[in-house]
VEXDORO-853630 format. One record per residue (C-alpha): residue in three letters; residue number from 1; x, y, z. Coordinates in steps of 0.05 Angstrom, whole numbers, always signed. Layout:
+-----+-----+--------+--------+--------+
: res :   n :     px :     py :     pz :
+-----+-----+--------+--------+--------+
: ala : NUM :      X :      Y :      Z :
...
+-----+-----+--------+--------+--------+
//
This chain:
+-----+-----+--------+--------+--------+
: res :   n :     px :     py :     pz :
+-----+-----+--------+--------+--------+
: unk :   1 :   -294 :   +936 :   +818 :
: unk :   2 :   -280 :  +1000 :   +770 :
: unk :   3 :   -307 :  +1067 :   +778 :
: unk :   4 :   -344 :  +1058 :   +722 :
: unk :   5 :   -368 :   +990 :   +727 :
: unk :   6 :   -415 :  +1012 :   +775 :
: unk :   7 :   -468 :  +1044 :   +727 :
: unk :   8 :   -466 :   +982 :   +683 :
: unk :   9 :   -509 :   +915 :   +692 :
: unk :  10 :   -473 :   +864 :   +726 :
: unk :  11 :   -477 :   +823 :   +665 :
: unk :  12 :   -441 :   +874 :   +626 :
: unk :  13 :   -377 :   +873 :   +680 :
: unk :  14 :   -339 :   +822 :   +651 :
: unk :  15 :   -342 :   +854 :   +576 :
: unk :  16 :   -331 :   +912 :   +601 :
: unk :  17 :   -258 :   +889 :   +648 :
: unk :  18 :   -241 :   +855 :   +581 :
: unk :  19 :   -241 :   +918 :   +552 :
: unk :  20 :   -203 :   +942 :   +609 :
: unk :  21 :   -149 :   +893 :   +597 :
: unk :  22 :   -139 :   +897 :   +527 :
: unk :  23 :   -131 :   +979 :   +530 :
: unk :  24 :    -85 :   +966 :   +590 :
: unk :  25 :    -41 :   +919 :   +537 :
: unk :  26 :    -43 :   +975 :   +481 :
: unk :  27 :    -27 :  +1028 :   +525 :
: unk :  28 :    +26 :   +984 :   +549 :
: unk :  29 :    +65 :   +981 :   +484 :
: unk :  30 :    +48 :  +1049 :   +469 :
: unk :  31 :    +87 :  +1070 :   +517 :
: unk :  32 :   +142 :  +1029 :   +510 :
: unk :  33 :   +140 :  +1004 :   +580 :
: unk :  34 :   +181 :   +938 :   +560 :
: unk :  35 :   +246 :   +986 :   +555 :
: unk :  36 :   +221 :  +1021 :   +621 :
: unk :  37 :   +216 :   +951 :   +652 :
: unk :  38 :   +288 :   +930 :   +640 :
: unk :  39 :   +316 :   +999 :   +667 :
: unk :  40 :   +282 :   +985 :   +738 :
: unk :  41 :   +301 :   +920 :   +741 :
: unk :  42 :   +375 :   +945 :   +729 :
: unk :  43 :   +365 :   +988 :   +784 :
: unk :  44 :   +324 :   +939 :   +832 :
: unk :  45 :   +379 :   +888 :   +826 :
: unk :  46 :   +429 :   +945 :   +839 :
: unk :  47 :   +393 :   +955 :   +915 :
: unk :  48 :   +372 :   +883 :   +923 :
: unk :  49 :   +440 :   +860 :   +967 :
: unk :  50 :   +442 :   +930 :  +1009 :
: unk :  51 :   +368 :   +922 :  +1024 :
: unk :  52 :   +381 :   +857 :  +1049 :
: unk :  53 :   +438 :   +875 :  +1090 :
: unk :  54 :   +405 :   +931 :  +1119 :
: unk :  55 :   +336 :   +888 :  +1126 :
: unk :  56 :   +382 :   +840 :  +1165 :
: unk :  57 :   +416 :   +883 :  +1217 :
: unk :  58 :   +339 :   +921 :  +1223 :
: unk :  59 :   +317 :   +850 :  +1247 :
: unk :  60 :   +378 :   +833 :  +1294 :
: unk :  61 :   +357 :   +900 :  +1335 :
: unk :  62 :   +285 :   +879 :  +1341 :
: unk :  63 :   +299 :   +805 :  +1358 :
: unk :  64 :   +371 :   +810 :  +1391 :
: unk :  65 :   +404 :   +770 :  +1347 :
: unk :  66 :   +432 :   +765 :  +1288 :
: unk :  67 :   +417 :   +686 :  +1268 :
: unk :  68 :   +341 :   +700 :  +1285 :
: unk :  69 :   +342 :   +758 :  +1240 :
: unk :  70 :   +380 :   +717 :  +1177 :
: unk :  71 :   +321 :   +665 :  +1184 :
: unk :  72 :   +265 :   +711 :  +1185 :
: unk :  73 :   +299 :   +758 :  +1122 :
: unk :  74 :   +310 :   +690 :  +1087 :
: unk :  75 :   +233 :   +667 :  +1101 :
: unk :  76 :   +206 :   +735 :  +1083 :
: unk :  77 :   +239 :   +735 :  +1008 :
: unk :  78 :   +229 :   +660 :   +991 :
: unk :  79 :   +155 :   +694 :  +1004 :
: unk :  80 :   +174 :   +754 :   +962 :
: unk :  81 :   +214 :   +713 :   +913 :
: unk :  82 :   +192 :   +662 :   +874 :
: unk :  83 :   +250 :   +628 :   +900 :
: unk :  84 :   +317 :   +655 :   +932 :
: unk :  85 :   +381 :   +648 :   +894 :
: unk :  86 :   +429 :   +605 :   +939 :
: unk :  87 :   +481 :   +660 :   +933 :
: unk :  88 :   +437 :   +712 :   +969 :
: unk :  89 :   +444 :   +701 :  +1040 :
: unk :  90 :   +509 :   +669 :  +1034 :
: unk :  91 :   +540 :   +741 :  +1007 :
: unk :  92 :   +495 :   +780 :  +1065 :
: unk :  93 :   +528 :   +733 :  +1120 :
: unk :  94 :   +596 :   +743 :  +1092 :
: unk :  95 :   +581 :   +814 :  +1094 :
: unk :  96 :   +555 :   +820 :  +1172 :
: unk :  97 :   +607 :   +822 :  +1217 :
: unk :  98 :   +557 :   +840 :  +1277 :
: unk :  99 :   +489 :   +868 :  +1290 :
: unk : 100 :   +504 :   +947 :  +1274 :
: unk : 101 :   +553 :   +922 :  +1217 :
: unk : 102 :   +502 :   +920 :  +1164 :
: unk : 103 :   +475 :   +996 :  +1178 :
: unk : 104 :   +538 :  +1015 :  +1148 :
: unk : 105 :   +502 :   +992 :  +1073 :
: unk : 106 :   +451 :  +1038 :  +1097 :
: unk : 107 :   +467 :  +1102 :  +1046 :
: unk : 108 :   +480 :  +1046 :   +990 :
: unk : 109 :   +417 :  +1022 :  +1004 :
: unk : 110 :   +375 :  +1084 :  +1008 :
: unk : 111 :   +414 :  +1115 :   +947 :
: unk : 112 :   +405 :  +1048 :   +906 :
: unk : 113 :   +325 :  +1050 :   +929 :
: unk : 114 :   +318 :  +1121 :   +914 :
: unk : 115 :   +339 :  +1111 :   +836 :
: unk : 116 :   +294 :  +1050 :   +833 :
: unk : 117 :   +235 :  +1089 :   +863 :
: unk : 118 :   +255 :  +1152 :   +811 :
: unk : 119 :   +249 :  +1109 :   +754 :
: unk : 120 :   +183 :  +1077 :   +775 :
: unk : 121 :   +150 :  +1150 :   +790 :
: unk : 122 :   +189 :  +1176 :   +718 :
: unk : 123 :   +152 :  +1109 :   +691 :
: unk : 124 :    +84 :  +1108 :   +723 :
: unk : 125 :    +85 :  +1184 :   +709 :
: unk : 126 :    +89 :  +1165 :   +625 :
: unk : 127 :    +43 :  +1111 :   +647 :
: unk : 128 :    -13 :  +1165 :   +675 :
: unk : 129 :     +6 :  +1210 :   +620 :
: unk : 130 :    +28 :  +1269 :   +672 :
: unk : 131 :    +44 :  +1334 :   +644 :
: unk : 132 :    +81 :  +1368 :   +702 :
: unk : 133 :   +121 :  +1331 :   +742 :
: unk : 134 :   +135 :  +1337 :   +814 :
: unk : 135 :   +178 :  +1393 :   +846 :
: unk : 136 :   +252 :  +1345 :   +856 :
: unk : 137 :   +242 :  +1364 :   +932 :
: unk : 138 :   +171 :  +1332 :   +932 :
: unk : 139 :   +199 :  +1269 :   +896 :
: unk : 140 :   +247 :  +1266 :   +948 :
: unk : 141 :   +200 :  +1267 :   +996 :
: unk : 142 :   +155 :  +1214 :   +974 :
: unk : 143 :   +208 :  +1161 :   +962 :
: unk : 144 :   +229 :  +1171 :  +1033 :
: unk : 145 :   +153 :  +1158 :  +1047 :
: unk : 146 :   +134 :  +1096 :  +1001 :
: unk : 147 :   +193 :  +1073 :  +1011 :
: unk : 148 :   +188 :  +1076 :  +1079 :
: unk : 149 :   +122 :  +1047 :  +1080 :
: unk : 150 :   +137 :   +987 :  +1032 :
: unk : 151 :   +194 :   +978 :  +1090 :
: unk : 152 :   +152 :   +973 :  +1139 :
: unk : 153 :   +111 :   +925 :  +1094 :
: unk : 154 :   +175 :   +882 :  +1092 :
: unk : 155 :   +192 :   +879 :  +1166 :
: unk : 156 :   +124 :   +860 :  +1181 :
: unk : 157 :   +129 :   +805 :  +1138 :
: unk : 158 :   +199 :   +785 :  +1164 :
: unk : 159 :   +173 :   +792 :  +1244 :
: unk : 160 :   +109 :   +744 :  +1218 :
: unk : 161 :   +156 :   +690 :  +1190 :
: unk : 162 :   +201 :   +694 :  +1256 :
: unk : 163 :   +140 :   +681 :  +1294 :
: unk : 164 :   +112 :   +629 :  +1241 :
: unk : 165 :   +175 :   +595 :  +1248 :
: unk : 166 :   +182 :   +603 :  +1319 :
: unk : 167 :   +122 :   +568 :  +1323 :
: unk : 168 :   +136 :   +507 :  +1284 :
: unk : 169 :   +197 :   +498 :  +1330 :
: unk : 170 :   +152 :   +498 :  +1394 :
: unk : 171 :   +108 :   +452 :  +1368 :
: unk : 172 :   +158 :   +405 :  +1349 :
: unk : 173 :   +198 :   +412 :  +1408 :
: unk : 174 :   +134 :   +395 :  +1455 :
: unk : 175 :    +84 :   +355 :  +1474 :
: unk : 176 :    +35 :   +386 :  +1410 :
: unk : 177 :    +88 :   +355 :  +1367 :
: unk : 178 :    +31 :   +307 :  +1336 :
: unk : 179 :    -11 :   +372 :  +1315 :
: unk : 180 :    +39 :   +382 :  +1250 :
: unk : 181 :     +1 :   +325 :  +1218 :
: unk : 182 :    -68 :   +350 :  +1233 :
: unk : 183 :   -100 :   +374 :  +1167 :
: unk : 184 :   -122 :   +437 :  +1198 :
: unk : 185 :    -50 :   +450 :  +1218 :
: unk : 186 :    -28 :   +442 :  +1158 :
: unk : 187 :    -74 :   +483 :  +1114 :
: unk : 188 :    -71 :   +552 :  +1168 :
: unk : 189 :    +14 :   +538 :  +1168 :
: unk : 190 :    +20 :   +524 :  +1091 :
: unk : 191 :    -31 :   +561 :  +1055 :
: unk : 192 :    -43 :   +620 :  +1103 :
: unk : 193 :    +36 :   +641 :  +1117 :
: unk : 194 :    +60 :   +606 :  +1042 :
: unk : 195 :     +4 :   +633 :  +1007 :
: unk : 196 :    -53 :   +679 :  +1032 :
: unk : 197 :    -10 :   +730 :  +1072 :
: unk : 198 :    +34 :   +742 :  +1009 :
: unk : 199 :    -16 :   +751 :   +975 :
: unk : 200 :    -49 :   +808 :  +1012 :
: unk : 201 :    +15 :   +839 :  +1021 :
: unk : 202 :    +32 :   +840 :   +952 :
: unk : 203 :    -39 :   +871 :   +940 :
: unk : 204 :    -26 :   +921 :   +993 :
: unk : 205 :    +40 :   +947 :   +966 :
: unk : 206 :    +17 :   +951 :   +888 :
: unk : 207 :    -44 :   +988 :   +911 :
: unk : 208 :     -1 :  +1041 :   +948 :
: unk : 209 :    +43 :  +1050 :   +888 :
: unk : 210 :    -17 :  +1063 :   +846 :
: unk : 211 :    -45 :  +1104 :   +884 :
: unk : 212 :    +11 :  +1144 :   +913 :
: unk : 213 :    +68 :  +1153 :   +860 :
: unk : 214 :    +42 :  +1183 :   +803 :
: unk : 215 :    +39 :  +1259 :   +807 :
: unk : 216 :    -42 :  +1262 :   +784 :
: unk : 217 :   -103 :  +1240 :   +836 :
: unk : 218 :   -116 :  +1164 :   +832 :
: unk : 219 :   -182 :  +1134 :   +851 :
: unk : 220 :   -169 :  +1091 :   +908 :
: unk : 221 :   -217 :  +1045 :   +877 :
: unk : 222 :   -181 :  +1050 :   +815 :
: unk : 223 :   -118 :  +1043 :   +847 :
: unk : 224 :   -146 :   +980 :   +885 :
: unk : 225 :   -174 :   +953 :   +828 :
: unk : 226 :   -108 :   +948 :   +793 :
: unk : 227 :    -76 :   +930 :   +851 :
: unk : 228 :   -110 :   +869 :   +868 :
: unk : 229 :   -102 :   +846 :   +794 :
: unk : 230 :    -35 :   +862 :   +801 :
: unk : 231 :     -8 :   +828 :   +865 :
: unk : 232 :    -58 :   +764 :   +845 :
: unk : 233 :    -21 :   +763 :   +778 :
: unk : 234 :    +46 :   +768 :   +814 :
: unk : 235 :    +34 :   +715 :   +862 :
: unk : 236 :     +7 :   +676 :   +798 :
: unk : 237 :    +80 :   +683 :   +763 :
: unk : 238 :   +112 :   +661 :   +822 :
: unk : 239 :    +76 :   +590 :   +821 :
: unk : 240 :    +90 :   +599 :   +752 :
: unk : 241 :   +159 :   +609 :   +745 :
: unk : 242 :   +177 :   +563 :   +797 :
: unk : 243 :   +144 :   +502 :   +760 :
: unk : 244 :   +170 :   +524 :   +692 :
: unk : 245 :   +238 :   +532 :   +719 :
: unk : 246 :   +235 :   +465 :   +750 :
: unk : 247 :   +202 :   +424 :   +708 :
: unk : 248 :   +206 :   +451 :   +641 :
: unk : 249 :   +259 :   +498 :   +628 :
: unk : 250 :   +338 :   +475 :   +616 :
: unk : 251 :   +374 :   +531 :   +649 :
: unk : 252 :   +424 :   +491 :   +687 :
: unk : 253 :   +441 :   +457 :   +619 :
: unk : 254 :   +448 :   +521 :   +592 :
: unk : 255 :   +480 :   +564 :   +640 :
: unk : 256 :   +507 :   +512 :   +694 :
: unk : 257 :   +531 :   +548 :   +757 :
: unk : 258 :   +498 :   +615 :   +728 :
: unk : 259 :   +431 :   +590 :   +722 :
: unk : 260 :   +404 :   +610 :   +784 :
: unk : 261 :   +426 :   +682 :   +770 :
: unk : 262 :   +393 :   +681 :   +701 :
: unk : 263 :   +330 :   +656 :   +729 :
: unk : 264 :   +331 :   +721 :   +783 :
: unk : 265 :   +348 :   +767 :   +734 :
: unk : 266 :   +286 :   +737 :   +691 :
: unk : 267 :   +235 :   +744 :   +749 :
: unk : 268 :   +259 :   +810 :   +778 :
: unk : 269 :   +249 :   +832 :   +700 :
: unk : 270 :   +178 :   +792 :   +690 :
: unk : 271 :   +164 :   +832 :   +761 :
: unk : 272 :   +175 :   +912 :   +737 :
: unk : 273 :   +135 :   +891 :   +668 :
: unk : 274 :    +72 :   +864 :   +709 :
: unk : 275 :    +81 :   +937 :   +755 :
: unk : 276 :    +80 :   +979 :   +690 :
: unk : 277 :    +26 :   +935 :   +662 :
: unk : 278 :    -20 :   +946 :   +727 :
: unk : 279 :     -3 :  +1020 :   +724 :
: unk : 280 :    -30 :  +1023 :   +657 :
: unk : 281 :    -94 :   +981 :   +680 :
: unk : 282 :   -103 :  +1042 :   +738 :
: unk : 283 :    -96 :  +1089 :   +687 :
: unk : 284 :   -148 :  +1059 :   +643 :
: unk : 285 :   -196 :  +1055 :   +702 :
: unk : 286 :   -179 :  +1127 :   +729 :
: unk : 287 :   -199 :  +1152 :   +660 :
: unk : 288 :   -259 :  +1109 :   +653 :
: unk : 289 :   -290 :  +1136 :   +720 :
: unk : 290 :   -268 :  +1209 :   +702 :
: unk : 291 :   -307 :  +1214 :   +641 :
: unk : 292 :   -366 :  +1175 :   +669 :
: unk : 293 :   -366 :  +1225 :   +720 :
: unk : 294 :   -360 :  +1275 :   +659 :
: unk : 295 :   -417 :  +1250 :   +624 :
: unk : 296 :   -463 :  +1240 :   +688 :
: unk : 297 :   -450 :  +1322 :   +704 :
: unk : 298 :   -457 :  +1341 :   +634 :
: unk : 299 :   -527 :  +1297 :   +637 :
+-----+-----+--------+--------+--------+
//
């Protein structure tokens, strides 16, 4: 719920997010945030390999080894992903040679991160309309922290899907073997790790960017707001994409052995346009509650 939502009649609400929306979308062209979009996918696909390496070898320390790790990374981005190029973990196994071997990717990775973060905050800063940016030093700073965070986010994630996993090898491997076809099995293994966990994660990590990379205050019900949109939208294109890829579109036809590479580039590019887009929608709310606020002092 917005800010300013509040001080209308319930049955006013959903007029009033439409307006939301289609503000959001003119803002969004406005500010050219299709061109944006492409330039931090460039640089997202730049980091995605590092990241993973350095995701990997993070996971070998916590579990002790270095196959347990590779499954978890690999469960935690078919979650991220809408689905996980072949190629990926094949070129992240050729690259670890043992469990500190991928910390060597490590200033790759952060460098790689750090331009992908600069151009989001540049972005979301256009987005908000900032004036002044922040000091370089500052901006420094906060990549180290939302990316850290957003790492965090990701290892928790990859440490869940090691355990979910885990547990689907106990159970098959014992006497509760019969509980994989219980219906209520099914629904907490499938929907809640395949579906519902995702889904709050992904509404957990747009809300921080909201709220904590542009260099103004955000609402954090603005910021929310946006962010559930935002991650429910995302997991939305994922179903999407994956059915449209499979069923519909001809990109192996097309692009043969490359079409798995095309599709990735096309979702990690569909990705940065929904994050501008939901910037825009925080925007729109952030000014809607300020000059409610505005109008309720000046009343």
């Amino acid at each position: 719920m917005s800010l300013s939502s509040l001080q209308y009649p319930a049955m006013d609400r959903p007029r009033l997010w439409i307006r939301y929306v289609v503000r959001a979308v003119s803002k969004f062209r406005r500010h050219q945030c299709f061109d944006r979009a492409a330039v931090i996918a460039y640089f997202a696909l730049l980091s995605f390999l590092p990241l993973t390496v350095v995701l990997v070898a993070v996971g070998a320390q916590l579990f002790g080894s270095l196959e347990a790790a590779e499954r978890g990374t690999e469960l935690l981005l078919r979650n991220v992903l809408y689905a996980l190029p072949p190629w990926v973990m094949t070129q992240v196994r050729s690259l670890q040679e043992g469990i500190w071997s991928g910390l060597f990717y490590l200033p790759i990775a952060v460098w790689s991160a750090s331009m992908v973060f600069n151009k989001i905050e540049a972005s979301l800063d256009r987005v908000f309309e900032v004036e002044q940016p922040r000091h370089w030093a500052l901006r420094k700073l906060l990549a180290f922290g939302v990316v850290g965070l957003l790492s965090v986010l990701l290892v928790a994630g990859m440490v869940l899907g090691y355990v979910l996993a885990a547990v689907d090898r106990f159970v098959d491997q014992s006497a509760f073997a019969a509980l994989r076809d219980a219906p209520l099995y099914q629904m907490v293994n499938g929907v809640v790790s395949r579906y519902l966990v995702p889904w709050a994660m992904a509404i957990l990590a747009f809300f921080l960017v909201y709220w904590m990379v542009p260099a103004r205050e955000v609402p954090s019900r603005a910021a929310f707001a946006a962010g559930f949109v935002a991650g429910t939208l995302w997991e939305g294109l994922k179903i999407g994409l994956t059915y449209y890829a499979s069923h519909i579109a001809t990109y192996t036809r097309t692009y043969g052995a490359l079409a798995t590479v095309v599709i990735f580039l096309l979702w990690v590019n569909l990705s940065a346009v929904l994050l501008l887009w939901g910037g825009e929608l925080a925007a729109v709310l952030s000014g809607e509650g300020e000059s409610s606020a505005a109008q309720r002092g000046s009343g």
